[in-house]
MDAnalysis code that builds the backbone (N, CA, C; Angstrom):
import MDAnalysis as mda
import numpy as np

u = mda.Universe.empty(519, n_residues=173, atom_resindex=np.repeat(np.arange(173), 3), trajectory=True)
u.add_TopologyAttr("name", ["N", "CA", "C"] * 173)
u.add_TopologyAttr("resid", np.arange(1, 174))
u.add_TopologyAttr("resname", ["UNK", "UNK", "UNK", "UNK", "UNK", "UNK", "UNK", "UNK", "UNK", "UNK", "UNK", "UNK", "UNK", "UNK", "UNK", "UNK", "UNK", "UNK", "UNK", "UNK", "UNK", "UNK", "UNK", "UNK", "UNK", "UNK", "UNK", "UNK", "UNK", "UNK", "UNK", "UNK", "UNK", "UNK", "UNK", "UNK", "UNK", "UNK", "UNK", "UNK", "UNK", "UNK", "UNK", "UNK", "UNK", "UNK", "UNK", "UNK", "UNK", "UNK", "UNK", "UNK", "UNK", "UNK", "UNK", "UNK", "UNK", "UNK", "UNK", "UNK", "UNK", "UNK", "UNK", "UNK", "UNK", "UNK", "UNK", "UNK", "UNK", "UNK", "UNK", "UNK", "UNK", "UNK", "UNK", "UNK", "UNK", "UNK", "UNK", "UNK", "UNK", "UNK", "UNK", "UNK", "UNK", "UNK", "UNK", "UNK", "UNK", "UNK", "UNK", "UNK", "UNK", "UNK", "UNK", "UNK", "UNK", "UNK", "UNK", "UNK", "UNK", "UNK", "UNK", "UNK", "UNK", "UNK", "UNK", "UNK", "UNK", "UNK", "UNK", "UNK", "UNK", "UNK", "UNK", "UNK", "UNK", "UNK", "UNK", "UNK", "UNK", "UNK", "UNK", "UNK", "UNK", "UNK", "UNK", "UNK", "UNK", "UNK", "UNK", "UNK", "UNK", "UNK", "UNK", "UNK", "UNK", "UNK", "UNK", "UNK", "UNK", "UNK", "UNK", "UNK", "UNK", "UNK", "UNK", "UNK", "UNK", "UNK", "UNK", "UNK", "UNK", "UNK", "UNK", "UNK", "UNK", "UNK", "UNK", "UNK", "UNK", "UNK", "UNK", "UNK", "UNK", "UNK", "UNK", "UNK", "UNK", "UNK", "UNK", "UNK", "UNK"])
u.atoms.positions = np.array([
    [90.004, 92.998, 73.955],
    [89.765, 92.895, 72.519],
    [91.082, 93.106, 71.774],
    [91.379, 91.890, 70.635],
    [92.514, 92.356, 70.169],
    [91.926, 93.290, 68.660],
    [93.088, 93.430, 68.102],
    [93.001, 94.257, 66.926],
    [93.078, 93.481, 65.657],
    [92.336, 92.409, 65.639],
    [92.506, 91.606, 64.530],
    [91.189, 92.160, 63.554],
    [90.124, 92.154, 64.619],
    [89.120, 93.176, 63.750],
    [89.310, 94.553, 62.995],
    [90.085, 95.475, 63.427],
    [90.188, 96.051, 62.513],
    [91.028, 95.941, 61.541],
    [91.818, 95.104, 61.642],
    [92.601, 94.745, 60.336],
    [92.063, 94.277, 59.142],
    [91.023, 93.226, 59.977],
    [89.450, 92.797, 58.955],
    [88.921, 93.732, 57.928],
    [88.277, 94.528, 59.007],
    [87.833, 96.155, 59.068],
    [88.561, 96.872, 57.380],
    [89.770, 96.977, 57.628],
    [90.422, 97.633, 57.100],
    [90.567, 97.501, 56.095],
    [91.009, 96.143, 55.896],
    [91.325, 95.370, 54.586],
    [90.555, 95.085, 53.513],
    [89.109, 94.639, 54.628],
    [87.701, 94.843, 53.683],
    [87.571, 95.946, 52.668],
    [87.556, 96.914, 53.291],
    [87.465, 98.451, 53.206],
    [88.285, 98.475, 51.833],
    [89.807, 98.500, 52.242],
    [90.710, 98.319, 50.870],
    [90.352, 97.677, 49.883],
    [89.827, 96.672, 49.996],
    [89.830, 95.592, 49.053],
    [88.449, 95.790, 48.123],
    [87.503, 96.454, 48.803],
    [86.415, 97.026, 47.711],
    [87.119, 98.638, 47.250],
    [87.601, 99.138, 47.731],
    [87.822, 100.491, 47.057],
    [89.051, 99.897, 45.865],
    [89.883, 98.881, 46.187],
    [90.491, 98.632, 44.926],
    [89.804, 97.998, 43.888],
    [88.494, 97.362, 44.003],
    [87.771, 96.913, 43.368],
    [87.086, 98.143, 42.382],
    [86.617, 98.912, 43.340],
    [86.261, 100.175, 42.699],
    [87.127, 100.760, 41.555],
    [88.066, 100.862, 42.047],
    [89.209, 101.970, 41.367],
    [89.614, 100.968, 40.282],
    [89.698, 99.718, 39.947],
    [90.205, 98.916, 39.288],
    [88.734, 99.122, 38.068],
    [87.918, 98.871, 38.352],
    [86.520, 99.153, 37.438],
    [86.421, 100.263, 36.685],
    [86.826, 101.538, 37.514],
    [86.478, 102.983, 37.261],
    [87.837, 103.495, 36.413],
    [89.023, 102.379, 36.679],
    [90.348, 102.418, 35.397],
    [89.889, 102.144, 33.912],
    [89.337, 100.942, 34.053],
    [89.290, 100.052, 32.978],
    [88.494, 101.233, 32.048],
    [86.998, 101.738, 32.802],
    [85.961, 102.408, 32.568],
    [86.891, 104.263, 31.558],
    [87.555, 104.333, 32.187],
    [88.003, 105.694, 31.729],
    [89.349, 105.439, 30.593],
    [89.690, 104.216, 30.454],
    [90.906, 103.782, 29.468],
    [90.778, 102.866, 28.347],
    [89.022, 102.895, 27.981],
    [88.734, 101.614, 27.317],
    [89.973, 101.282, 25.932],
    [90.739, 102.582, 25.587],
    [91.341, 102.319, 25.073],
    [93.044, 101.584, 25.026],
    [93.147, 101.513, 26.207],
    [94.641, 100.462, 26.601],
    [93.963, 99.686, 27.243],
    [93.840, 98.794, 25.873],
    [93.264, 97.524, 26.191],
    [93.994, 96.417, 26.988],
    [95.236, 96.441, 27.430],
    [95.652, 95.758, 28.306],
    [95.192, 96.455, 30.083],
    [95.273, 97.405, 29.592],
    [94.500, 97.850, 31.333],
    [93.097, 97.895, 31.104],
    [92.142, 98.414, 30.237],
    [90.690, 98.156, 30.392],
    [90.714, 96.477, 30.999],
    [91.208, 95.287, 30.334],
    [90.686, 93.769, 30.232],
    [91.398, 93.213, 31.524],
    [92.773, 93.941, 32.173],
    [93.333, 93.355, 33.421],
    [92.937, 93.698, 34.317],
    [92.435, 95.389, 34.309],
    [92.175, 95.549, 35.488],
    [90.189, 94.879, 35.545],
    [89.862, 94.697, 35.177],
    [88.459, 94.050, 35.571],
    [88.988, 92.881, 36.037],
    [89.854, 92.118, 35.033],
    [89.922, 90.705, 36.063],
    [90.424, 90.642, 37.619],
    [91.320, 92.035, 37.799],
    [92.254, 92.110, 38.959],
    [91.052, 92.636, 39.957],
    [89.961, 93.198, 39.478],
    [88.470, 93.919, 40.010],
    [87.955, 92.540, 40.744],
    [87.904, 91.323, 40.217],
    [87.065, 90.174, 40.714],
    [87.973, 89.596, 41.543],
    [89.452, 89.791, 41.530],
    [89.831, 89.799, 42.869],
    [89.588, 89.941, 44.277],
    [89.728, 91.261, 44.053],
    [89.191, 92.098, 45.341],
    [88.328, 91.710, 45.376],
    [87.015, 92.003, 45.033],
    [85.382, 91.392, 45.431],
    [85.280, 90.069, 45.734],
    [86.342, 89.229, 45.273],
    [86.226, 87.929, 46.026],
    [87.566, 88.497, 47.539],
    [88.098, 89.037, 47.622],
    [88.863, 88.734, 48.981],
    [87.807, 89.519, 49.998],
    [86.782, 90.693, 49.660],
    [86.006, 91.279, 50.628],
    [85.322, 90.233, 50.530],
    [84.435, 89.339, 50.040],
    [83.270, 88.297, 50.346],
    [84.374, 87.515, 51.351],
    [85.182, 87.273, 50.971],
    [85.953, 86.465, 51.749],
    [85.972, 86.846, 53.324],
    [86.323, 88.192, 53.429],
    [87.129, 89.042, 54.750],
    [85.622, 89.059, 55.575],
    [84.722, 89.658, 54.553],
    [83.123, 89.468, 55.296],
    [82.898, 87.914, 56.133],
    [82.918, 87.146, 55.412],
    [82.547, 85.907, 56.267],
    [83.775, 85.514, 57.370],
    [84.904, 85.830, 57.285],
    [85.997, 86.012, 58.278],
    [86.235, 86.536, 59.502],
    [85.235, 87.937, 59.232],
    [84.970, 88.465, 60.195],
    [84.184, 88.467, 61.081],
    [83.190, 87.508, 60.824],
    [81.697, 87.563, 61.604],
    [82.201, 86.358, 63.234],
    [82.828, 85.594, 63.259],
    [83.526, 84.873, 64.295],
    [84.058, 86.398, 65.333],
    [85.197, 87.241, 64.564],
    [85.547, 88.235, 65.651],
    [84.409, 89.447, 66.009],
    [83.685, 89.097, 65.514],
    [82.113, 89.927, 66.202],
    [81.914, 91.216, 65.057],
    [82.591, 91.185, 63.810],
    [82.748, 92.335, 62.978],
    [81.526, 91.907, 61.810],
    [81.191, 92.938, 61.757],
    [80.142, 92.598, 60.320],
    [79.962, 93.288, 59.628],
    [80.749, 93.396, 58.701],
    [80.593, 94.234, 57.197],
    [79.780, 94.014, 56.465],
    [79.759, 95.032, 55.664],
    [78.610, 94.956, 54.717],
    [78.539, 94.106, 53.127],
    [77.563, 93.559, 52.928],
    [77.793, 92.676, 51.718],
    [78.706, 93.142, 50.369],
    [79.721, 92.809, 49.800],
    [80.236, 93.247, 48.460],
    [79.879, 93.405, 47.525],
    [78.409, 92.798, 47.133],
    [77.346, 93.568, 46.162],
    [76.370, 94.648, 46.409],
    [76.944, 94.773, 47.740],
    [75.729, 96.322, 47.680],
    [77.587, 97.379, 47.522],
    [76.694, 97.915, 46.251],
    [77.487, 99.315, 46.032],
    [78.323, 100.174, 47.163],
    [79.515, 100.906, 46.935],
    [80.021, 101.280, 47.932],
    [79.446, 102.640, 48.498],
    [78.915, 102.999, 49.704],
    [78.454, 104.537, 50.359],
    [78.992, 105.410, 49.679],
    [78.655, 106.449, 50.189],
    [78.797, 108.092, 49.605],
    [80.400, 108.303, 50.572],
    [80.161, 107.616, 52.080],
    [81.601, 107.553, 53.030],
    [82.635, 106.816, 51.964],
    [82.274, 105.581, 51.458],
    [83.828, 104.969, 50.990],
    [84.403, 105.480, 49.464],
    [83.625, 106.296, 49.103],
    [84.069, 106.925, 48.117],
    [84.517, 108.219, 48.504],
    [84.000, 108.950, 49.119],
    [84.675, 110.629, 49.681],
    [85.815, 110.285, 50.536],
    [85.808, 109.598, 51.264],
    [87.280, 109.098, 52.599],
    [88.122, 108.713, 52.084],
    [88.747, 109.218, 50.653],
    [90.172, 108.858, 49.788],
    [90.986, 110.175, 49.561],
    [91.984, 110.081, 50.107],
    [92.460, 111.403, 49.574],
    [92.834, 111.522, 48.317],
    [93.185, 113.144, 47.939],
    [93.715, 113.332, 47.042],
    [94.569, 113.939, 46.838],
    [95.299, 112.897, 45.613],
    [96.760, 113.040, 44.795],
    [97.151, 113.723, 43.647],
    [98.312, 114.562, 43.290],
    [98.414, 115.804, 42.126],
    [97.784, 115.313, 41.334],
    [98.336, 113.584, 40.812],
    [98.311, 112.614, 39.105],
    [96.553, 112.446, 39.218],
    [96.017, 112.730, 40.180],
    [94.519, 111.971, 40.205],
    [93.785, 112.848, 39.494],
    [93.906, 114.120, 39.209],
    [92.692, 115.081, 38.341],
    [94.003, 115.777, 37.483],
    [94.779, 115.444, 36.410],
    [95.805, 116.055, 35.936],
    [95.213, 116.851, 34.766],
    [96.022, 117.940, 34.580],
    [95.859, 118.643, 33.364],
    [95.805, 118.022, 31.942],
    [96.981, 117.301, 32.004],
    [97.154, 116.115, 30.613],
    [96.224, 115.052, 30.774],
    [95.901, 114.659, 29.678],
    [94.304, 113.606, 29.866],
    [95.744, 112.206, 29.789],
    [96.466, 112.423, 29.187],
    [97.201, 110.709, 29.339],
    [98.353, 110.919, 30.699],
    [98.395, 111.896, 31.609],
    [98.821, 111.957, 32.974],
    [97.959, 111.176, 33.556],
    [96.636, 110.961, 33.369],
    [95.291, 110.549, 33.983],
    [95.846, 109.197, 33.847],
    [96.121, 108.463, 33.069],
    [96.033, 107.065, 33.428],
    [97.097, 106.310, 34.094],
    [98.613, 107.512, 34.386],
    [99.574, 107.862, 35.370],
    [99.053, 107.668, 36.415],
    [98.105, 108.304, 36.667],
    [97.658, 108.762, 38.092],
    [96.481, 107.758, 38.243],
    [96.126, 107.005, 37.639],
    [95.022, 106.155, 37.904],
    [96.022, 105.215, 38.578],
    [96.986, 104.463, 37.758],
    [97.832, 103.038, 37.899],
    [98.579, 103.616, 38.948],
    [99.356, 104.753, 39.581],
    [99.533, 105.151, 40.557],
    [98.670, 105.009, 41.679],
    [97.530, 105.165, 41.993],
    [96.544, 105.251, 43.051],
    [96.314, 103.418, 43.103],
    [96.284, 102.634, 41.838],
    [96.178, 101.570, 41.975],
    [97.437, 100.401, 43.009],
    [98.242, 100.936, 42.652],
    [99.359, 100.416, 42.839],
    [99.711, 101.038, 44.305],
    [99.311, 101.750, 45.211],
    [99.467, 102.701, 46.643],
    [98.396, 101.665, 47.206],
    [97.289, 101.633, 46.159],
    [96.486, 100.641, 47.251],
    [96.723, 99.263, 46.976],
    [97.062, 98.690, 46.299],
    [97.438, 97.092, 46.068],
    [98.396, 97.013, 47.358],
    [99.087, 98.121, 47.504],
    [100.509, 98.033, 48.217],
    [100.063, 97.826, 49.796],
    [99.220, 98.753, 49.803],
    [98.109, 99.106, 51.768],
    [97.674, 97.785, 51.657],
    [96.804, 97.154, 50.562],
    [96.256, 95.719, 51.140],
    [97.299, 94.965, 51.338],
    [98.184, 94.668, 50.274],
    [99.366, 93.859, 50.527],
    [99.704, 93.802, 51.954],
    [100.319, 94.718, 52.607],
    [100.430, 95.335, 54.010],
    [99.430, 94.468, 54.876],
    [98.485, 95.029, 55.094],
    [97.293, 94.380, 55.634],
    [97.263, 93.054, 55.345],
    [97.318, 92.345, 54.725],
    [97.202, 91.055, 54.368],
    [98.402, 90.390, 55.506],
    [99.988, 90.430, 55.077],
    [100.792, 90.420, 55.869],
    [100.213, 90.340, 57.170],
    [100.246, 91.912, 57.927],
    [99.726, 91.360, 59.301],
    [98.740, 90.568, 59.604],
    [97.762, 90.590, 59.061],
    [96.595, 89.719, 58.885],
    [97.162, 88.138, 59.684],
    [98.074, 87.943, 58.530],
    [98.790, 86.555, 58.350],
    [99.607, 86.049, 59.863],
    [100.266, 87.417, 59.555],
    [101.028, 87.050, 61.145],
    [100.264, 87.252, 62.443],
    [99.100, 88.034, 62.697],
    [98.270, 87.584, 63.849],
    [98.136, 86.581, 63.713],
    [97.179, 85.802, 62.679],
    [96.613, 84.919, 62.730],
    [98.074, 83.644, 63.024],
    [98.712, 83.355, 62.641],
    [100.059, 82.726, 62.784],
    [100.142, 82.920, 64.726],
    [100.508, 83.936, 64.972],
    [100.317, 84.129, 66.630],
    [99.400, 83.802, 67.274],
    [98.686, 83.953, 67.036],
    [97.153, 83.174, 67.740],
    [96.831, 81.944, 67.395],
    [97.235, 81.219, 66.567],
    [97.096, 80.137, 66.189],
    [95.302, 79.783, 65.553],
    [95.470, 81.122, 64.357],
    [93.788, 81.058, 64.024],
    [94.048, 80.558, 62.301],
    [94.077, 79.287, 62.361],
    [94.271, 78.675, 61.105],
    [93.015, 79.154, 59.856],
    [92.247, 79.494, 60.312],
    [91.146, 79.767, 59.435],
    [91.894, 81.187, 58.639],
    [91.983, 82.030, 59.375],
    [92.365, 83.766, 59.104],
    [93.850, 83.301, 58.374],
    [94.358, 82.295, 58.626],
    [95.937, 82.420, 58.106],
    [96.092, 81.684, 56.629],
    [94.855, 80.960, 56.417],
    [94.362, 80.190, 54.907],
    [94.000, 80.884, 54.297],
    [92.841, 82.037, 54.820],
    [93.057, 83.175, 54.574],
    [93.634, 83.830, 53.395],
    [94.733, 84.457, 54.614],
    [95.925, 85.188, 53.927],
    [96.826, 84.451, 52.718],
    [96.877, 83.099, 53.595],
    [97.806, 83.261, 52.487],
    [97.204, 82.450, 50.908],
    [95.998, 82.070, 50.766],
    [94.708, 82.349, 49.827],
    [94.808, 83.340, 49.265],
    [94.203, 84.534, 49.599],
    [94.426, 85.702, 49.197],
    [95.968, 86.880, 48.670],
    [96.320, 86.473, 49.732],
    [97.685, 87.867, 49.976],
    [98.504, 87.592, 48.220],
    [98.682, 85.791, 47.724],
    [99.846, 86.183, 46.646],
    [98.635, 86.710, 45.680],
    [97.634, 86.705, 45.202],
    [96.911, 87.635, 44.448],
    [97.042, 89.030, 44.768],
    [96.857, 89.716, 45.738],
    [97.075, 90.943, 46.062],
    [98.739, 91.656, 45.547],
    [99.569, 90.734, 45.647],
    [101.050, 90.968, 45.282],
    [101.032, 90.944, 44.148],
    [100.383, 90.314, 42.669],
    [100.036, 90.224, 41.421],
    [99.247, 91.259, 41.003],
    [98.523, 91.933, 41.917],
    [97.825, 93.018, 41.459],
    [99.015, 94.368, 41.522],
    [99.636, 94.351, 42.605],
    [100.847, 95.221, 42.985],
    [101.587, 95.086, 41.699],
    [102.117, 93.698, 41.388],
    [103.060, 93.738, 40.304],
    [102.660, 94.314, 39.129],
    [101.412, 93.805, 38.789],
    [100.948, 94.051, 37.305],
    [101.096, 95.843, 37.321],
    [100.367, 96.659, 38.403],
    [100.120, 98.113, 38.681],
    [102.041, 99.012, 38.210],
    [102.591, 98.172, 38.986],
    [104.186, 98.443, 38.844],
    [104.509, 98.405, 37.635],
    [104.594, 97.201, 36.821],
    [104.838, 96.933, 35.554],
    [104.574, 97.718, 34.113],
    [102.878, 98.142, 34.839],
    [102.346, 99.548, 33.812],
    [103.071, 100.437, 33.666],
    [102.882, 101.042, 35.228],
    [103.935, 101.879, 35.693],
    [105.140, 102.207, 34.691],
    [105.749, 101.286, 34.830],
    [107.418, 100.839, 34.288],
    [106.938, 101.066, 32.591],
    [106.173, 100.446, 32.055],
    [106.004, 100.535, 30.705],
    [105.414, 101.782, 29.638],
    [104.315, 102.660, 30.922],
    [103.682, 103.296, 30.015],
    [104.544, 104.800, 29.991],
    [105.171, 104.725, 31.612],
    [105.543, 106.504, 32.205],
    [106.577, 106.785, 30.741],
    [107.500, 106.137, 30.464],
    [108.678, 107.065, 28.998],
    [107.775, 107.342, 28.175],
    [106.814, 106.760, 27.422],
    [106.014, 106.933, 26.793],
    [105.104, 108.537, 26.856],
    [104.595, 108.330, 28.195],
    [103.080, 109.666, 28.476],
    [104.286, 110.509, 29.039],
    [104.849, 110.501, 29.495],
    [105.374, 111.377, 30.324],
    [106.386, 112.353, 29.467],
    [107.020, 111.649, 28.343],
    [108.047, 112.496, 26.946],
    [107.344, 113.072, 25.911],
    [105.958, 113.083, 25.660],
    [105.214, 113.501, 25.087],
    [105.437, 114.747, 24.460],
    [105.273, 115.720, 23.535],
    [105.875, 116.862, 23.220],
    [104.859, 117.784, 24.300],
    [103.831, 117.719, 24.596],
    [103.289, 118.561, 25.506],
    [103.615, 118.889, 26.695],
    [104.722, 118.381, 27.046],
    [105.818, 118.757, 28.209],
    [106.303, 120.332, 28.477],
    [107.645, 120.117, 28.466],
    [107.890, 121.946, 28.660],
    [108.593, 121.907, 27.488],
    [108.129, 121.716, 26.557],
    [108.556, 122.003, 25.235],
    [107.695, 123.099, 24.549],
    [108.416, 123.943, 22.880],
    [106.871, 124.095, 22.661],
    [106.733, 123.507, 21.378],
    [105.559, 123.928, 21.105],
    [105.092, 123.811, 19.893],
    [105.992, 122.943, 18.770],
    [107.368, 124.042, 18.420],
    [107.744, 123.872, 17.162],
    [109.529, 122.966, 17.674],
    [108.765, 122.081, 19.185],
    [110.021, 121.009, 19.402],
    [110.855, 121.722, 19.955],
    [111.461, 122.779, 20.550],
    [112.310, 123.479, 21.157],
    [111.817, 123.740, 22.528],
    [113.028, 123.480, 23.562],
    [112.522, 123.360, 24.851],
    [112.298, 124.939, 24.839],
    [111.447, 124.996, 26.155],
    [110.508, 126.150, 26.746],
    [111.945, 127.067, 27.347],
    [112.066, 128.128, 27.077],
    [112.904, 128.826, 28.030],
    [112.443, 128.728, 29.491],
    [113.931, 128.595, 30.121],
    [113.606, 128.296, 32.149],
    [113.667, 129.362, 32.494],
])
């Protein structure tokens, strides 16, 4: 048995929890309206590359579970956790959201890749239409996540609620 299934496996897996996390952004930021309205569209991504990875997989004997049934109580608890993900500052929170977004755009990205290059080695043209179908969307989701990144952190992060206090004078060290 090679290991192309769990890459399937894997990617599936990724690709609804970024679906998730992309929903549950939008859901907690209705107010940056460029991330509430992108990340849903970047959401129907993913749910189309797991419908995708599902029917992909059923040839290597793998069978995942449909992308409209809701994700388990397992694929939501089996994520670790990161400082930015429950922060003290409520606008650290959307730091730490586009952070977690952008770690996993990055793992599928990854996955996709090898994906590509098994399938390329084995000569499994189906899995490699695939990838490369899928994979430059996954890199657009990466970028866009980066780009936030890049735009929002001077902003939330200089905030006077830093180690400043009150009356604008840094905090004694």
């Amino acid at each position: 048995m090679n290991g192309i299934p769990t890459v399937l496996r894997d990617l599936y897996y990724g690709e609804r929890a970024l679906e998730q996390d992309l929903i549950s952004t939008a859901e907690r930021h209705p107010a940056e309206h460029e991330v509430h309205h992108v990340a849903i569209d970047l959401a129907r991504w993913s749910h189309e590359h797991a419908e995708h990875l599902a029917r992909a997989a059923e040839p290597q004997g793998l069978h995942l579970p449909d992308p409209a049934v809701p994700p388990t109580e397992w694929e939501r608890t089996e994520r670790p956790d990161h400082a930015l993900d429950e922060p003290s500052e409520p606008d650290l929170s959307l730091l730490g959201d586009l952070r977690a977004l952008h770690l996993a755009a990055t793992g599928n990205s990854l996955y996709w890749e090898m994906l590509a290059q098994a399938a390329q080695a084995t000569g499994d043209s189906c899995l490699l239409e695939l990838s490369t179908a899928c994979h430059p969307q996954t890199l657009r989701q990466r970028h866009w996540t980066n780009t936030m990144i890049k735009t929002l952190s001077p902003q939330l992060l200089s905030k006077a609620n830093g180690p400043h206090e009150a009356d604008g004078s840094k905090a004694k060290q």
